[in-house]
N, C-alpha and C positions, 0 to 999 in steps of 0.2 A: 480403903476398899481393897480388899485380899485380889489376889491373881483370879481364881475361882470367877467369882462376884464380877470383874470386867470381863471375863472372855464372856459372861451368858450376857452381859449388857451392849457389849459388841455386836453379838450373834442378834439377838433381839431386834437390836436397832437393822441391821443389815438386812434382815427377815424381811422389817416394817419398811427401808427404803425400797427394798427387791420388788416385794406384794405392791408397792405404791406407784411403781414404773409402768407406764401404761406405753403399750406399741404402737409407734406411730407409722407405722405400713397399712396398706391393705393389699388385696388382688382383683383383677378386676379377669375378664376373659370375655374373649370375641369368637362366635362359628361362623365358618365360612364353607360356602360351598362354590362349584361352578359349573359352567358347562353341561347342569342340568337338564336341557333339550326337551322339557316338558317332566323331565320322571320327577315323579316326588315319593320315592318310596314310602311304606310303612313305617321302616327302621328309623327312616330319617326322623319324621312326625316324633314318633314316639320318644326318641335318645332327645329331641331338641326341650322335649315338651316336660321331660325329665331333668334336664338341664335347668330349664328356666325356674322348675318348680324348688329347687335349691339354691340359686343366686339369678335374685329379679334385676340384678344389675347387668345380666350377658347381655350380650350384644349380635344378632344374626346377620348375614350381609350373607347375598351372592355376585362372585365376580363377572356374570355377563352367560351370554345364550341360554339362558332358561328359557326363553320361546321359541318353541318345535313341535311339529307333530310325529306321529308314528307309535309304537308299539311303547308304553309305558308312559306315554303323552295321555289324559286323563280321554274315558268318552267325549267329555264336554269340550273339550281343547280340537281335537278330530273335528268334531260337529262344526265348531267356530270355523276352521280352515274350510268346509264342505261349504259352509254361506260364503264364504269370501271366494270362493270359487264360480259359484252358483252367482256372484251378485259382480264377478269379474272385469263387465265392462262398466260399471257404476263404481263410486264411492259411497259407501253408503257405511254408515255406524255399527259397527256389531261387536258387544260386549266381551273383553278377553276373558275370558273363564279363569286365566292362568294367576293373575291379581287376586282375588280370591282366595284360589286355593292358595298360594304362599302366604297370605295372611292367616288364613287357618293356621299354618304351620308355625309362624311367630316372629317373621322375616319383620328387619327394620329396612333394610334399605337394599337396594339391585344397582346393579352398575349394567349401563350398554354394552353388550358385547358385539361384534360384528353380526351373528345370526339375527339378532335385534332390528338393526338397519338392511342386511341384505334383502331377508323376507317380510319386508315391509316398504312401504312409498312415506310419503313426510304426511299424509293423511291418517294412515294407520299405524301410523311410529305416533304420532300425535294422541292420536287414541287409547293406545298402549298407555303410553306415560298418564295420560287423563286416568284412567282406570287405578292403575297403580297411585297414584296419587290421592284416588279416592278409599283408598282399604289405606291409608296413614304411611303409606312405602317409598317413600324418598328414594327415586329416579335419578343417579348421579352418572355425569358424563362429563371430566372439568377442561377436558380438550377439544368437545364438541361445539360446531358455534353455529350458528346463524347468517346468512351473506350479510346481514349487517352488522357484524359483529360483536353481537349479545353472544351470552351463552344462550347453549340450548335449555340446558338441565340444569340443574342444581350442579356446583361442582363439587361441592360438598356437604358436609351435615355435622352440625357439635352435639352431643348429646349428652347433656349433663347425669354424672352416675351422683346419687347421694352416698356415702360411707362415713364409717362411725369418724373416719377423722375430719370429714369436711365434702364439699365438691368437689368432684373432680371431671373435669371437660376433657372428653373421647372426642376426636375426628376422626372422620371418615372421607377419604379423598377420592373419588372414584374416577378413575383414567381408561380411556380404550385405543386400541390399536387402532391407527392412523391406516394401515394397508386395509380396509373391512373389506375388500370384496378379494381376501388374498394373496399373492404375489405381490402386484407393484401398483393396486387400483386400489386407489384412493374415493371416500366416501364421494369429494367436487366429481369424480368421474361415474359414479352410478346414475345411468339413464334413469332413476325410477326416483331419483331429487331434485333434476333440473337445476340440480347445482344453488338448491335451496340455504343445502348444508356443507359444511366443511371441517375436516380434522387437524388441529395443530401437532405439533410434536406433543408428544405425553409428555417426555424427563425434562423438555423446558417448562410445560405447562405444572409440572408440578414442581418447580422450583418456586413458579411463581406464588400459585395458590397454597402450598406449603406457609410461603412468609406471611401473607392474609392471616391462614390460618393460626399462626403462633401469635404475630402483634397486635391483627383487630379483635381474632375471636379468645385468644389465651386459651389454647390448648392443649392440656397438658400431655397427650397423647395422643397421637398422629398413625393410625392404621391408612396405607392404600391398597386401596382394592381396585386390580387393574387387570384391563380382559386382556392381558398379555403375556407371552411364555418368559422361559426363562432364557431358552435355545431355541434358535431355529427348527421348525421340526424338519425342514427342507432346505436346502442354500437358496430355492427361489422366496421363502417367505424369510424379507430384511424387517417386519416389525415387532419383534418379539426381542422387548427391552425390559426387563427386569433387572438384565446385571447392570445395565445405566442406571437405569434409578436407584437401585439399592446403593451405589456406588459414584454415585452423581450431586443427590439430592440430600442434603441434611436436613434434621428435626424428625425426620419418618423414620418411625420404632421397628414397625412390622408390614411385611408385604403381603396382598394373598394374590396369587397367579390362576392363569386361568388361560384358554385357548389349547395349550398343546395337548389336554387330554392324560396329563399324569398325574402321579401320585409325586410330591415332596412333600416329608416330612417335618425338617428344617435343614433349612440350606442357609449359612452366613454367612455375610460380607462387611465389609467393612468400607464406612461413607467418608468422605473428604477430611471430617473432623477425627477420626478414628474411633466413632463410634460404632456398636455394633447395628446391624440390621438384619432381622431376620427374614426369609424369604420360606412359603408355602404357600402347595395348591394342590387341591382335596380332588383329584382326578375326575371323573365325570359320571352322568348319566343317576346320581345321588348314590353311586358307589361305596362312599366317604365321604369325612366333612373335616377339616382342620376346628382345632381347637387352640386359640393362642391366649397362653398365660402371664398377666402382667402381675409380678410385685414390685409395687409403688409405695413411696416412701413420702411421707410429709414433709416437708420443709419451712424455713421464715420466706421462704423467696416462691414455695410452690411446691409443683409435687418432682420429684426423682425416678427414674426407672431404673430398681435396684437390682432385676434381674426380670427375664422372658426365657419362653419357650415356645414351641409348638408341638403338639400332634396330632395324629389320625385318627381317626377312629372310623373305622372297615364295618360294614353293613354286610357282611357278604353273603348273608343268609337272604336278603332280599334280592338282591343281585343275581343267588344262584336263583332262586324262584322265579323273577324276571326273563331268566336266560330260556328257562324250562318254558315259560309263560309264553314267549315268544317263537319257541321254536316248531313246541308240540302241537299247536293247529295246523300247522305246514305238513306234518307227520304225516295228520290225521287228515288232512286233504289228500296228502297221496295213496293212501293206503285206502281211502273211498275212492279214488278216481281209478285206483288200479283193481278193482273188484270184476270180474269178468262181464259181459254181456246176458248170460245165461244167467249169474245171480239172480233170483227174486227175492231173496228173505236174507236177512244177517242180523249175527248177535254181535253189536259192536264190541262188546270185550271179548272176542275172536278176534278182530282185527291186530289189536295188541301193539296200536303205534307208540304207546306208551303205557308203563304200570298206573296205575289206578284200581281204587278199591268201592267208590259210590258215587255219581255223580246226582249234582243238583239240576234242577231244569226248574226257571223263572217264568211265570205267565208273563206276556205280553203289559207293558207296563207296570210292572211290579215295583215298589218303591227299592230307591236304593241301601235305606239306613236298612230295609229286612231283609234285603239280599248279604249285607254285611254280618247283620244278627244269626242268621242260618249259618252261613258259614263260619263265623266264629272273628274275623279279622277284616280291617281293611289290605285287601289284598292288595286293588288297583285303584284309581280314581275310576271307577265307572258309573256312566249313566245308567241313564233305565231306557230301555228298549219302548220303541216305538211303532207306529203300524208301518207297516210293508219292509220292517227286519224281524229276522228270525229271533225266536227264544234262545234268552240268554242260557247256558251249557258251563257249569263250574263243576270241571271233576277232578277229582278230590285224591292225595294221597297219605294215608297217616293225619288225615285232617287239615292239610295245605293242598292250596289249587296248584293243581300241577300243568292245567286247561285252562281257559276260557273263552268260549264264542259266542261271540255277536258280529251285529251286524246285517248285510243285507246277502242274501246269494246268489244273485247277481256276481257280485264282488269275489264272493268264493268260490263259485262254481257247484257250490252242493248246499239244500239245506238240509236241515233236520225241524221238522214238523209235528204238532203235538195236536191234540182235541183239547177245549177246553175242560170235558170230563175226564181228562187222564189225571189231573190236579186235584192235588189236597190243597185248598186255600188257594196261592198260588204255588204253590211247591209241588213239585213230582222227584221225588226219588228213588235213583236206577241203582241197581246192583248188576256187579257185572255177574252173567251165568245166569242172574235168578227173572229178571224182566228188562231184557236190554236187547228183546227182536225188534229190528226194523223191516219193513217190505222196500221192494229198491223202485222208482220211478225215473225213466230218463227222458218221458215225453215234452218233458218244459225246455225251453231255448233259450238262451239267452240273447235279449231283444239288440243289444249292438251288433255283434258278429254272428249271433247264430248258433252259437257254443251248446250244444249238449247242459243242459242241471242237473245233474242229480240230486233226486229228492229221496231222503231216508224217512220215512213215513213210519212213527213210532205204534205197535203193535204191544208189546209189553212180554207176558209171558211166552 
């Protein structure tokens, strides 16, 4: 065989071993969010829902206080607190709306964070976890426990990913800060448990449950998701242990953090074995969401984690919407309460508490999915209005709500008032300049204090 004649049967062959060499890695990826407080933006939905629709093997977790109310907290979530108010000196069942909608969104599993137990008694913490449990949402707390010594929760969850090389087993360890009601007060110290319940140390408790998790459950990957900071955000709050754990506990790949309200993007340490650990937490209010990258490596013995990551990914376009969303009805209350005495008539795009260029206006129970379809997007979780609150009010800039009111006026001190014959279908829409007179009424009271209403009585052109 000539020189020629071997190098192309070398090349050949080497071609035919190369092409034949099949990768024994794959990646796997986890989102995480925290300190949610009821907001579930758009952005979030959407990026998550995009996500999933290119690798059905992610994995979503939030690290703890996704239940709150207030402005970016859904209609329905508002409503639920208004019964729990209304029904205050009873216990009585009322559906969390907030299970639900994180299931819409494609969450596996919530971890307890302090807001969880503060605003809540062991009757409606009960409830909570019942709900979540019923949309498929694994409710983990592995430091929580019971006066008898059970856990409360789940303390963890395996969740087998299928990939082209085989199984592979995800854990998810879910840990909470031991101080919940703050400074130095321990969950046995909330009057509203009766010392039902009780919090261990986390970074022992996940030593513990960690070693469960590798020996009984064999898992090959160990995420904690812990409603706890990385630093104090104050010298008086002592329970913000991430750099113990990360730095305490071995087998745990990756952290996601939670409580202080920031943005890390990755933060590493290094754990007893001199393994690495990565630490992030997707700041709050669905601001952001961490995204953590695993490439994972087959092996005769199991899998390897041949390299991680983590990042951010910033929502700030709902965030800045949000901010507008929340600020501008304030605007627009004061710039109606400061309208003289002598007013009788106004074009509200005079007032000018904010730019806007067309505003919607919704009949009195108008469905939500057409309130959505008009305007173009989910902007908010909102309900649909009810009798004795005013018509919902979306106004609009370049096509994004830059407004929205509801609600009752009572509460706000002013309404805005329609005819059923000012409506096309259930829609009315105002242009500022062209049909946006109102007539001003101040004889209405308000029945606690007394307080003046002002009523904007829509007139049109």
């Amino acid at each position: 065989m000539n020189k020629k004649l071997l190098y192309i049967t070398i090349g050949i062959v080497a071609i035919f071993i190369g092409g034949c060499t099949s990768t024994k890695t794959t990646n796997i990826s986890v989102l995480a969010t925290t300190d949610l407080h009821g907001t579930l933006p758009y952005e979030l939905s959407d990026y998550v829902a995009n996500e999933k629709s290119k690798d059905k093997n992610i994995t979503l977790v939030d690290a703890g206080d996704f239940f709150d109310l207030g402005f970016g907290a859904s209609d329905d979530m508002n409503r639920y607190f208004d019964k729990r108010r209304e029904n205050r000196n009873i216990e009585k069942y009322i559906e969390a709306p907030i299970a639900k909608e994180m299931k819409a969104i494609g969450y596996d599993a919530v971890v307890l964070g302090n807001h969880e137990f503060v605003s809540n008694n062991k009757f409606y913490l009960d409830n909570l976890i019942s709900d979540f449990e019923k949309q498929k949402i694994d409710v983990l707390s592995a430091n929580a426990y019971k006066n008898n010594g059970d856990n409360y929760t789940k303390p963890y969850v395996i969740k087998e990913l299928n990939t082209p090389q085989g199984t592979l087993k995800l854990g998810i360890l879910g840990l909470t800060i031991k101080e919940v009601g703050e400074g130095d007060v321990e969950l046995k110290d909330l009057p509203n448990y009766n010392q039902e319940l009780y919090m261990t140390d986390l970074v022992e408790d996940a030593k513990k449950w960690v070693k469960v998790m590798k020996e009984k459950d064999k898992a090959d990957v160990i995420v904690a998701v812990a409603h706890t900071g990385e630093k104090p955000k104050k010298p008086r709050h002592p329970g913000n242990r991430i750099q113990d754990l990360a730095t305490q506990v071995d087998g745990i790949d990756a952290i996601v953090a939670g409580h202080n309200h920031v943005q890390i993007k990755q933060h590493d340490y290094k754990n007893k074995s001199g393994e690495t650990v990565i630490v992030t937490e997707p700041g709050k209010h669905g601001e952001c969401i961490s995204k953590i990258n695993f490439n994972i490596e087959k092996t005769k013995d199991g899998w390897d984690v041949v390299d991680k990551s983590s990042e951010i990914v910033q929502f700030e376009k709902s965030k800045k919407e949000l901010e507008d969303m929340c600020n501008n009805p304030g605007n627009l209350h004061i710039k109606i309460m400061d309208l003289s005495e002598d007013t009788k008539e106004v074009n509200i795009g005079e007032l000018k508490p904010f730019e806007w260029d067309k505003a919607y206006v919704f009949k009195i129970g108008t469905p939500r999915d057409e309130i959505y379809k008009t305007i173009g997007y989910k902007f908010l979780n909102i309900g649909e209005s009810e009798v004795g609150e005013f018509n919902q009010v979306a106004f609009m800039k370049e096509n994004k709500v830059v407004c929205f009111l509801y609600g009752k006026k009572e509460m706000t001190g002013f309404g805005i008032n329609f005819n059923d014959n000012d409506f096309k279908g259930n829609i009315l829409e105002i242009i500022p300049g062209k049909n946006d007179k109102f007539s001003i009424d101040r004889s209405e009271k308000e029945p606690l204090y007394g307080l003046p209403i002002v009523n904007l009585n829509y007139i049109g052109r």
